[in-house]
N, C-alpha and C positions, 0 to 999 in steps of 0.2 A: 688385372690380377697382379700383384706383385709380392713379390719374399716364397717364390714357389717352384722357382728352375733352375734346377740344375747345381751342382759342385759339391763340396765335399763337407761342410758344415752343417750345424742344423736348421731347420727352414721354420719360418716364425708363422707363417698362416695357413692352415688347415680350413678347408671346406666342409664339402661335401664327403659322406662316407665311400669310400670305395665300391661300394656294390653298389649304392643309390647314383654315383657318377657313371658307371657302365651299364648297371641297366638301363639310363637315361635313352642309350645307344643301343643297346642290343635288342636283337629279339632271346625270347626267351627260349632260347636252346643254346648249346654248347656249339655247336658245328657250326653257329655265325661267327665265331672269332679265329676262325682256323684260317689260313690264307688262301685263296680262290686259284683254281690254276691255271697256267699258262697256257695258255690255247697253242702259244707257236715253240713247244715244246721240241728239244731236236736229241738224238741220242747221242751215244760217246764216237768215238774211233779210237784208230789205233793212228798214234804221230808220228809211229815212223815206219808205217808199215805193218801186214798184223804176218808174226813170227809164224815159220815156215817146221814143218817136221825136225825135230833137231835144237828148235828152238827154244821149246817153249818143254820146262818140270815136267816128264812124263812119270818119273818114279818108279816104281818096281812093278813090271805087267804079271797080272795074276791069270786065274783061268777065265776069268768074267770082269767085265766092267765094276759088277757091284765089288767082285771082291779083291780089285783094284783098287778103287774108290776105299774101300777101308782099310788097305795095307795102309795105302798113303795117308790117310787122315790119323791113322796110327803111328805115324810116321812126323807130320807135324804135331801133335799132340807130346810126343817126345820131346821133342825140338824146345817146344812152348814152357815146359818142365826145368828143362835145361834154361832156359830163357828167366824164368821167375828163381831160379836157386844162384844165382847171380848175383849177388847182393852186394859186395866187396870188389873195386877193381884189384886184380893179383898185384900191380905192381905198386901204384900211386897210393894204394887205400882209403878212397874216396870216391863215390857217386857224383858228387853234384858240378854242374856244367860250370866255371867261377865267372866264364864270361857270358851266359843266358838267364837274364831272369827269371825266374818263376812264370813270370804272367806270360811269357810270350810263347807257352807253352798253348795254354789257352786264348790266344788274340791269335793264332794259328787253327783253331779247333772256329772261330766267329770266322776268318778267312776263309775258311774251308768250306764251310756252309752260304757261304755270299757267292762262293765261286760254283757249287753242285747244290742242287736238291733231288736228287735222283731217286725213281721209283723204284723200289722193291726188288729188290733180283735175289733168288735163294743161291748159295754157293755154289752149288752141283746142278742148277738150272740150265734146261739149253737155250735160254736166251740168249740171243749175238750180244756182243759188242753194241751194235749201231742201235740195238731195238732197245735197249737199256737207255730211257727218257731222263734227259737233266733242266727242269723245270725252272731254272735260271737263264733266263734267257740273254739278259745285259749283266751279265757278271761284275765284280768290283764297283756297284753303283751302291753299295749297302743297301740291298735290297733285304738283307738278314732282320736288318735293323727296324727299317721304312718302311717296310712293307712296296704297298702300291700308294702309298701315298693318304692324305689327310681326306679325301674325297671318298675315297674308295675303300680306306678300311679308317672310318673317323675313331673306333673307340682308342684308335692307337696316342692319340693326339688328345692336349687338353681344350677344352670346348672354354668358350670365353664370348664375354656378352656382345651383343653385336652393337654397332655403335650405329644403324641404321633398319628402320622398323620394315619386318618381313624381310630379312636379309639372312640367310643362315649364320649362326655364329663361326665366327672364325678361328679356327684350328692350325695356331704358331709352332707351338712345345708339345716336344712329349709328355704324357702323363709318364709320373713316377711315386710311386706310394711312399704311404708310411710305414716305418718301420714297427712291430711290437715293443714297447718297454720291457726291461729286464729287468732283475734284480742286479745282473753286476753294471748293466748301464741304462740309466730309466730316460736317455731322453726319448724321444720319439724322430728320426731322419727320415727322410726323401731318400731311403736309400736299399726300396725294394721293386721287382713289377708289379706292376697292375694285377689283381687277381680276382676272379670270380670266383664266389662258393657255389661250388654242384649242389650242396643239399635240397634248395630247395626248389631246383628243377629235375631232382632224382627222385622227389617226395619222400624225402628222409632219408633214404639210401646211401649215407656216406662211406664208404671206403678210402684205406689208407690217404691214399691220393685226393682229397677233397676240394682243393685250390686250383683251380683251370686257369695258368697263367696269358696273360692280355698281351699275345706278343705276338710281332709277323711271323717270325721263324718258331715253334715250338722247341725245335731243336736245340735252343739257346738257356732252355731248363737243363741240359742234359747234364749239367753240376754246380754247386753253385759258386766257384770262382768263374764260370764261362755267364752265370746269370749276373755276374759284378760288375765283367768285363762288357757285358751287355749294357748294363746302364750306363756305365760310362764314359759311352758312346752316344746314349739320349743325352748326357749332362755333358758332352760336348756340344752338341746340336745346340740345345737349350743353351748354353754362355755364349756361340755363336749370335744367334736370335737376340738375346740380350743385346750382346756389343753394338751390331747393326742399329738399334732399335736405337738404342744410347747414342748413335752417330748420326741421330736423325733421320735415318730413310722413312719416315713416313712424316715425317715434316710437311706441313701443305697437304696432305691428302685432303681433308677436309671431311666433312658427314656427308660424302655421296658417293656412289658407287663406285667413284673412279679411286677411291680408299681402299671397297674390295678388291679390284684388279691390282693395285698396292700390294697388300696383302698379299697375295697370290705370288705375286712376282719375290717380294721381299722373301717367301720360303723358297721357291724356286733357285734364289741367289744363295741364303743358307745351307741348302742342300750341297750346291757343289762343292760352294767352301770347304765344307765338312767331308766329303767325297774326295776333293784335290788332295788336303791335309791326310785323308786315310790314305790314297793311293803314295803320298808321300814318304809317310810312315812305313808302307809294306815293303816299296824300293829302297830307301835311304838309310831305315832302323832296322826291319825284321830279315831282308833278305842279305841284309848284311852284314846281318850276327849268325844264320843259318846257314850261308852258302859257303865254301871254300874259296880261301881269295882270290887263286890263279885265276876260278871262274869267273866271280863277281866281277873284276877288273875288265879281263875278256870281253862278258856280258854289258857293260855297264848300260841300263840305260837312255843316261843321256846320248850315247852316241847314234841311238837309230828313231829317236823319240820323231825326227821332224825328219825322219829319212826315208828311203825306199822299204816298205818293211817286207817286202815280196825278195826281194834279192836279200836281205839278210839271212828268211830263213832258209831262200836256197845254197847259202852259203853254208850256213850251219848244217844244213841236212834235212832239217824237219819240213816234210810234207806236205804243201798246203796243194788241196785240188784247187785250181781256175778254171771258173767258168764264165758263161756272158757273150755277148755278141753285142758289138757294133763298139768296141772300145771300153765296154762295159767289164769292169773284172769282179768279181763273187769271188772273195775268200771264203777256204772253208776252214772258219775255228772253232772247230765244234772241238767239247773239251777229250782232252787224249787219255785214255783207260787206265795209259801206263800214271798217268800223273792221278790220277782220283782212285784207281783199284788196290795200290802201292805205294809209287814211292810216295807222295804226300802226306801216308799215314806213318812216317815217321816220327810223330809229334805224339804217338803212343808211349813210344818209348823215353819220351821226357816227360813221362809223370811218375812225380815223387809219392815215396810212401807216406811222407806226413808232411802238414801243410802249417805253420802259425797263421791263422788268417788274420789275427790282430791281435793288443797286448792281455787281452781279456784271456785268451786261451794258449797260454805258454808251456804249461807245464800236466802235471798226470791228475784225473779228477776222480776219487773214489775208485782208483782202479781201472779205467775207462780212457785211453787217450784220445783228446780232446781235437787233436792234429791228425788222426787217421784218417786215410785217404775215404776209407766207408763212409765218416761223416760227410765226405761234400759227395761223394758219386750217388749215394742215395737220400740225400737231407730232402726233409718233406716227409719220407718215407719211412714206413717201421723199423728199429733198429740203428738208427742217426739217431746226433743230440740235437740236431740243428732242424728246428719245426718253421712251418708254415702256416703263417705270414712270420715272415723271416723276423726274427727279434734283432735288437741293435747288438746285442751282443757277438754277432756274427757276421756281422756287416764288415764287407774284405778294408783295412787299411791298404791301396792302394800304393805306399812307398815301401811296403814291405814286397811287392810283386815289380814292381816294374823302378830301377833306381841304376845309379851310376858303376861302372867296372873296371876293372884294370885294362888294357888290353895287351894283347902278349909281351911285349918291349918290357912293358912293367912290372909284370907278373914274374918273370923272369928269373928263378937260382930262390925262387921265394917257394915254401911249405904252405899247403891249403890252410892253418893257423894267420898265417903272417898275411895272407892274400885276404882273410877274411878279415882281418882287425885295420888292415889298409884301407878294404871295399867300405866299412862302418864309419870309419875317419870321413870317406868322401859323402858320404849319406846323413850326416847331420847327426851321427852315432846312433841310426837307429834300429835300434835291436831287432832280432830272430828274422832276418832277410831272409827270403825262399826261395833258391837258386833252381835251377831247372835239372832234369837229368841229366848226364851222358850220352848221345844217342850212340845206344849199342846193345847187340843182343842180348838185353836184358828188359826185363818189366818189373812193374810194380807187383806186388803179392796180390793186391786188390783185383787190377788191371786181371790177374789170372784167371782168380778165385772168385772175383763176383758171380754169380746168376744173373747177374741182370746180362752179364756176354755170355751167358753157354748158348755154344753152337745146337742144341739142341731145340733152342726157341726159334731158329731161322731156317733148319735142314726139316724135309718132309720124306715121309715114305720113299723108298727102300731102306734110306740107312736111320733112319730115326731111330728105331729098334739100337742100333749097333752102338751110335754115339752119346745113347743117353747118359752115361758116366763118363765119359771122354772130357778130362778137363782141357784148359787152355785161352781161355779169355779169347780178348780182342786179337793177338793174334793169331790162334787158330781160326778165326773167322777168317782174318786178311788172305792166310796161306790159303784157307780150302777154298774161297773167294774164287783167287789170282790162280788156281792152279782146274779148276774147273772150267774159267776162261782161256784156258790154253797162253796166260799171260808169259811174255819175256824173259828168258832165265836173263839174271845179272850182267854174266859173261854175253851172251850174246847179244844183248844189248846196247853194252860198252861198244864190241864191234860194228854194229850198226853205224853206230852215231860218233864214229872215229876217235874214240878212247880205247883201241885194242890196249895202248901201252900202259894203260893205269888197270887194268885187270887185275885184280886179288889175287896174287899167286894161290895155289891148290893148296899148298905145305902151310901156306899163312892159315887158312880155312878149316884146314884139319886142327891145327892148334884149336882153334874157336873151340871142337869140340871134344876136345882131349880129356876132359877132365866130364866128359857123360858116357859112364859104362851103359847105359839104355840106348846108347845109339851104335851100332853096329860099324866096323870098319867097313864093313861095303856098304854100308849108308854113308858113312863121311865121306869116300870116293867119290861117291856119286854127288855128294852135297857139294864136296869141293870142286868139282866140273860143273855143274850143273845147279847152280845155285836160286831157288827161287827170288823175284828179283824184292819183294820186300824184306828178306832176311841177308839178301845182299845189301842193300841199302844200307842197314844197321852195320854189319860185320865189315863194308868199305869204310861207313864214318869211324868206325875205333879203331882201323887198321891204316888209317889215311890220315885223316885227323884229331887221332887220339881221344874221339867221342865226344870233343868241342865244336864241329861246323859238319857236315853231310863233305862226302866224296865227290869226286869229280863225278861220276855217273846220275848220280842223283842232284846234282848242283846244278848241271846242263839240262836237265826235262823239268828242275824248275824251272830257272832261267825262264828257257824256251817257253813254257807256259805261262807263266806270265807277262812275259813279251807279247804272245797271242793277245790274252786277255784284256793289256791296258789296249793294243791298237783295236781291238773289233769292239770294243763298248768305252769310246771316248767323250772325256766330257768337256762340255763348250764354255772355255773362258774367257767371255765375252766382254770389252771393256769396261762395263759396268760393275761386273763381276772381278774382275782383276782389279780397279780400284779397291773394293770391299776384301776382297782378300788382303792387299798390299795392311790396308788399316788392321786388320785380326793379327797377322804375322808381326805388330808393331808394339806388341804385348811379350815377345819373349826374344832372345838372342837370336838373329837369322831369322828365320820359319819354324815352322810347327811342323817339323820330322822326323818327331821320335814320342814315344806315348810322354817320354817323362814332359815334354814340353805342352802334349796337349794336359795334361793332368794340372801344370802351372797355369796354361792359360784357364780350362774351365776353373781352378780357385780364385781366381781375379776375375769373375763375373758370375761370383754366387749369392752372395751378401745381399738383400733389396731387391733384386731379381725376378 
């Protein structure tokens, strides 16, 4: 099959219909496209220990638990209030982050999900820590993406004629759909997922949601700039598979079997590729636009990549139990609470109220703005302009999300006017670029106000009753979450992990909330002591680093976790494989370490493909 994988133009050959290619594969129920689970499932812990009396948001004790539980959730609910009415920084007068793109808001939201898939835990649950299952077992393999593989979940993959009789066809590329034509753009692109229609395994019963998208992770529908950043991810894979293929590795196979095990191997070799290159990207591009540099530098790392990793993190502090007998050592990296219940959910706070996804939808439409965050949080859904199967008109332009920046030196004695007309100069002039937020205690309006986050859909009897109107979005999830687990105040945390001396002074904290008469002077006392540790998170990054990188606090339990995460699920690049890489990184300047590079390489093996 060729002119069918992968990149950023349009694809010249059309098959099979969509539903006729996955029914080919499925059975005919829905619950056969959902991912299979992990059998060696393990739960969370606490990394650096789990917070002792004192430690950990207790809030204001009532006469009873229940009516505890509701001061406090009355209490973040405030908070979250204060949080969405935020809109203007007081001094700079501007939101947007000048040195985080747009997209890395969401390739942070696909990181997220490759690193946890964790079971269901209600906020006010007495579920432990530990008994809280993360169904990712080899994290940072893109298992988001991959699934289990072409074998084990084939509709993910495109099926292709077999070159040897009773031989199953061989499954190279992702499948990637056709887009709907539009009237403002009628071509038709390779640049949506896979989708089954329920209709007609519901017998006619469609509602809103009618499209069952064909993906390992579900969770990768959850908007559709994270469904963009999704594919183009398979349309990296896919220009990968190309290039090899172009470089002759199957050269010689010949029409017999030993073609299959070819096959086989040749994705095997693709996969890492595209693995190394991701794991390259999240160290070299992503955590080095999010972390604070004192850290970054600290952390770097190359410095422990081929070293002791036991002794670094005894160095550092972070907890690993050893176990084992006979010289045998068992790390335990099983993922830390503090990083999945908290601070990593700072990537909330860098989503913008309105998005240009491309030049199609610039400006106001009948009234209706075309860039509101509701279009992409619920598209598909009633009340979006943006339908399913995804029309070309909505299809993300990629260099509007992910593109070149100043970085401080440059930026420098310059006004967010002058930084913007510079940032366009170095982008090829290309209009309405979409910078990321600020992280800092502020949200989106959407982020608040959707329904799709009221806490109300997740919390069950006793307080259901109480929190039925209780707004707050996604962060009031986070706080009642983190504060039901008895999670880490800020402060005490920092001292754990030997940052007493970058603590948030109390006077800085009270400022944060100075300007919200809803929040009580002995609530701010308390907040400024005692700070829960995902609103610290935010309130260190704008007090530290003025809402452009995360604080020392949160900079080190990333680090640290993913330090964990590259050494316990390492991938093997084996000489064969490192030739075949040397050749793919021989397509752009250096390596493929940053999205904009993989974005260049997949347009240079799209064409004929």
């Amino acid at each position: 099959m060729t002119g069918t994988h992968g990149g950023y133009s349009e694809i010249d050959l059309e098959d099979k219909s969509i539903e006729e290619k996955v029914r080919a594969d499925l059975d005919p129920t829905i619950a056969s496209i959902r991912p299979p689970s992990v059998a060696n499932e393990v739960g969370l812990k606490w990394s650096y220990g789990e917070p002792k009396d004192g430690e950990f948001f207790t809030g204001f004790p009532c006469g009873n638990q229940l009516e505890t539980y509701k001061r406090n959730i009355d209490l973040f609910s405030r908070i979250c209030r204060r949080m969405e009415r935020v809109s203007i920084d007081k001094e700079e007068g501007y939101l947007e982050n000048i040195y985080i793109p747009a997209g890395y808001t969401y390739f942070g939201q696909l990181i997220a999900h490759d690193i946890a898939h964790t079971a269901s835990s209600r906020p006010l649950s007495s579920v432990s820590i530990d008994e809280i299952k993360n169904f990712r077992e080899f994290p940072l393999q893109l298992n988001t993406i991959y699934g289990s593989g072409p074998e084990a979940m084939p509709w993910l993959y495109e099926p292709e004629p077999s070159v040897i009789a009773d031989v199953p066809r061989r499954r190279l590329w992702f499948r990637i759909a056709h887009t709907v034509a539009s009237v403002e753009d009628p071509r038709r692109t390779r640049n949506d997922l896979l989708r089954i229609d329920k209709c007609p395994l519901t017998l006619g019963a469609c509602g809103p949601e009618r499209f069952e998208p064909v993906v390992a992770d579900a969770r990768n529908e959850d908007n559709l700039i994270l469904s963009q950043v999704t594919i183009m991810w398979k349309k990296f894979h896919n220009a990968v598979m190309k290039a090899l293929i172009e470089d002759g590795f199957l050269v010689g196979a010949g029409d017999s079997l030993n073609r299959r095990e070819k096959e086989k191997e040749l994705f095997e070799i693709c996969k890492k590729i595209v693995v190394y290159c991701y794991r390259n990207i999240i160290f070299k591009d992503y955590l080095r636009r999010i972390i604070c540099e004192k850290m970054y530098e600290e952390l770097s790392p190359s410095r422990i990549r081929d070293g002791d990793i036991l002794s670094y993190f005894q160095e550092k502090g972070a907890q690993l139990e050893v176990s084992g007998t006979g010289g045998t050592k068992k790390y335990d990296f099983r993922l830390g609470a503090e990083f999945a219940m908290a601070v990593f959910r700072f990537g909330h706070a860098m989503v913008q109220d309105t998005y240009t996804i491309n030049e199609h939808h610039t400006t106001r439409n009948g009234g209706t703005t075309a860039r509101d965050l509701n279009n992409f949080l619920e598209f598909g859904r009633e009340g979006s302009l943006v339908k399913i199967p995804l029309h070309q008109d909505w299809v993300m332009d990629p260099r509007k999300f992910f593109f070149r920046v100043l970085d401080k030196s440059e930026a420098a004695g310059k006004n967010f006017p002058e930084i913007q007309k510079e940032i366009f100069k170095r982008n090829e002039g290309i209009k309405h670029l979409n910078f990321s937020r600020r992280i800092r205690p502020s949200i989106a309006r959407e982020m608040f106000a959707s329904s799709k986050f009221a806490l109300s859909k997740v919390v069950r009897d006793p307080l259901s009753s109480h929190i039925k109107g209780i707004e707050g979005g996604i962060p009031l999830r986070t706080l009642t979450r983190t504060y039901g687990k008895h999670m880490w105040t800020g402060q005490s945390l920092a001292r754990k992990i030997g940052l007493a001396e970058d603590i948030v002074p109390k006077e800085s904290i009270k400022e944060i909330f100075s300007d919200s008469e809803e929040i009580s002077c002995e609530e701010k006392e308390l907040l400024s002591e005692s700070t829960p540790l995902f609103l610290y998170v935010l309130i260190e990054a704008e007090l530290q680093e003025g809402g452009y990188k995360l604080g020392s606090v949160a900079s080190r339990v990333i680090m640290d976790t993913f330090k964990r995460l590259d050494a316990m699920s390492p991938i093997n690049i084996d000489g064969e494989t490192r030739k075949k890489l040397d050749y793919v990184n021989k397509f752009v300047e250096g390596e493929i370490d940053s999205i904009e590079k993989m974005i260049e390489f997949t347009s240079k093996h799209t064409k004929g493909g």
